[in-house]
C-alpha positions as CSV (number, residue, x, y, z in Angstrom):
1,X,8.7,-8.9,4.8
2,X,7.3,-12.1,6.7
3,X,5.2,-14.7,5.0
4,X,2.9,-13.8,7.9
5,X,2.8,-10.1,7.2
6,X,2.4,-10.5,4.1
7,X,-1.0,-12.8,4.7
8,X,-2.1,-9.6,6.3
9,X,-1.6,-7.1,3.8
10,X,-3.5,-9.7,1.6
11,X,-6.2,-10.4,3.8
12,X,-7.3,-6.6,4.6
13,X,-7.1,-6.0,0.4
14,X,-9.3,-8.8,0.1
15,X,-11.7,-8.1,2.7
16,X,-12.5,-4.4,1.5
17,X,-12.6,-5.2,-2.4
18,X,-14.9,-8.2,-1.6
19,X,-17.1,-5.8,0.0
20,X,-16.7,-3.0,-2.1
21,X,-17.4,-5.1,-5.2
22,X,-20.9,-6.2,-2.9
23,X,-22.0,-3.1,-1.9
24,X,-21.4,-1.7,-5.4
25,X,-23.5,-4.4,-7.1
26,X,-25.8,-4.3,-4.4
27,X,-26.3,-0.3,-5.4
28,X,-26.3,-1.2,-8.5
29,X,-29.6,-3.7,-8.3
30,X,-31.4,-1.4,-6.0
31,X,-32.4,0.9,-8.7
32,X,-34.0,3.1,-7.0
33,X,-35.8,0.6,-4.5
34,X,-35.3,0.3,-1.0
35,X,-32.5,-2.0,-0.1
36,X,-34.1,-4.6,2.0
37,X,-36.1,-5.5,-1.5
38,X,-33.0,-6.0,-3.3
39,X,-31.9,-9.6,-3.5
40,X,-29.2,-10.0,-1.9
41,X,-28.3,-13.5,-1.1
42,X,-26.5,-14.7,-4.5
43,X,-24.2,-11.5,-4.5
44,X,-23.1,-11.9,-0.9
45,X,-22.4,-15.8,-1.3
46,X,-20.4,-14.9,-4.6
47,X,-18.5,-12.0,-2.9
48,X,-17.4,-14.6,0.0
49,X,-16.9,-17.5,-2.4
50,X,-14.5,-15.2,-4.4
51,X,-12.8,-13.9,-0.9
52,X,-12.4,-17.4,-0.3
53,X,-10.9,-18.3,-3.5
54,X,-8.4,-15.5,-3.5
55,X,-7.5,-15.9,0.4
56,X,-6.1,-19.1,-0.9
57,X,-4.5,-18.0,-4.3
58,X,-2.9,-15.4,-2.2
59,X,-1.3,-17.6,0.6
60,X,0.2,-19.8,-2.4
61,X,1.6,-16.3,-3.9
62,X,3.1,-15.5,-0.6
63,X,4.4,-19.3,0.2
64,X,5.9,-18.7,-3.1
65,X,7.0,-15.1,-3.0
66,X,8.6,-16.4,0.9
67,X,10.0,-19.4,-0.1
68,X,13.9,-18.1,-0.3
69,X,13.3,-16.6,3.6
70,X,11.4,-19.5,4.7
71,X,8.5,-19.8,5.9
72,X,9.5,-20.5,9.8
73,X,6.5,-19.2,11.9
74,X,8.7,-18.2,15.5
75,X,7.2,-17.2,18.6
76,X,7.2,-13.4,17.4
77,X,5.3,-14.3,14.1
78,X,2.6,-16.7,16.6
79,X,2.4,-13.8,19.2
80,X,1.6,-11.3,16.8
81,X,-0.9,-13.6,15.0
82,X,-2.5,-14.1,18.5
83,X,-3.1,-10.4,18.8
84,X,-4.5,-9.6,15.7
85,X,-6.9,-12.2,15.9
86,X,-8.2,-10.8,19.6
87,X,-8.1,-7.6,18.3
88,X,-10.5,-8.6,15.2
89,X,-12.2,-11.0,17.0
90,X,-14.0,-8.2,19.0
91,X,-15.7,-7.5,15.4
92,X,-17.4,-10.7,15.7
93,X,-18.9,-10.2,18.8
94,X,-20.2,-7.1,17.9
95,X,-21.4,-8.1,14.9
96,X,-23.2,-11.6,16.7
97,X,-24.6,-9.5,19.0
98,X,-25.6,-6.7,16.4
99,X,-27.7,-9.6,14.3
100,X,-29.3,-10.6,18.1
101,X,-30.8,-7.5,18.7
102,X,-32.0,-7.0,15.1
103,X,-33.7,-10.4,15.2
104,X,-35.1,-9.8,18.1
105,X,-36.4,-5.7,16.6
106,X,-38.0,-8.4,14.1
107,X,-36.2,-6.1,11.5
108,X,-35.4,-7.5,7.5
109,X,-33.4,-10.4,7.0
110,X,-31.7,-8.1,4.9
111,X,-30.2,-5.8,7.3
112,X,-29.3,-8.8,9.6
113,X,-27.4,-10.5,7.5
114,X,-25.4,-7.2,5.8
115,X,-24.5,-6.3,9.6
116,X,-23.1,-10.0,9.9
117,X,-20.9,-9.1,6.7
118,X,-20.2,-5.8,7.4
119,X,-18.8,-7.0,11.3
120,X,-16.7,-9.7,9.9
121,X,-15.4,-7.6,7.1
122,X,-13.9,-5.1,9.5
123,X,-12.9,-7.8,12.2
124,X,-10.3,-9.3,9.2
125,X,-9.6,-5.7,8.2
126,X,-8.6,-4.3,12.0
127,X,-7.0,-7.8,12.5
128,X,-4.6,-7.8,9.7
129,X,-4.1,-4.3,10.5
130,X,-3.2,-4.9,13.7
131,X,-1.0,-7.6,12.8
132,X,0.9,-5.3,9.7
133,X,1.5,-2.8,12.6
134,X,2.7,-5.4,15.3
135,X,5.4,-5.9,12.6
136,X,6.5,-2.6,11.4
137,X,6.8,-0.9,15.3
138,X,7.0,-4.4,17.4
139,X,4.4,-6.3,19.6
140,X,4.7,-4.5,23.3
């Protein structure tokens, strides 16, 4: 497996456990309140911190885990990077222009900032699963 594939398989496990592990202790703070009272600030900037922290761990692991195959990026590996950050990139701009038209609908801070995080948790999920299946059938 590539050092580059496997950034992708870590980066889409990242991504949904970070989330998972915020929506669950989001849940778990409601307590039976609406979800726009919960605060939610702390737990999202913990939940990205931590992505953040093992995104990094995880690219040592695979520079390590790589090292006897190298860790040569060729054209195929830059290609295939390219396209699975297009491909994911459209979650950002749905997710930009999501939080616009919530703004705008006046509507909770709340629910404009978890449809930021939701768009940018599935724009690193469908990029690195773009990328993971670029390498196992090819890049057209």
């Amino acid at each position: 497996m590539a050092f580059e594939e496997k950034r992708a398989w870590s980066m889409a496990i990242i991504a949904v456990v970070g989330y998972a592990v915020y929506v669950l202790v989001l849940l778990g703070r409601a307590a039976g309140r609406p979800l726009a009272e919960v605060p939610y600030a702390s737990t999202a900037l913990w939940t990205i911190g931590m992505g953040i922290v093992a995104g990094i761990l995880s690219g040592i692991w695979a520079g390590i885990a790589s090292r006897e195959e190298g860790l040569q990026v060729d054209e195929r590996d830059r290609g295939i990077g390219r396209f699975g950050e297009y491909v994911g990139q459209s979650f950002v701009v749905i997710g930009g222009v999501s939080a616009m038209v919530l703004a705008m609908a006046e509507v909770a801070h709340f629910w404009i900032a978890n449809v930021l995080y939701l768009c940018f948790v599935l724009s690193a999920v469908l990029g690195s699963v773009t990328k993971i299946v670029a390498y196992r059938r090819g890049l057209q």
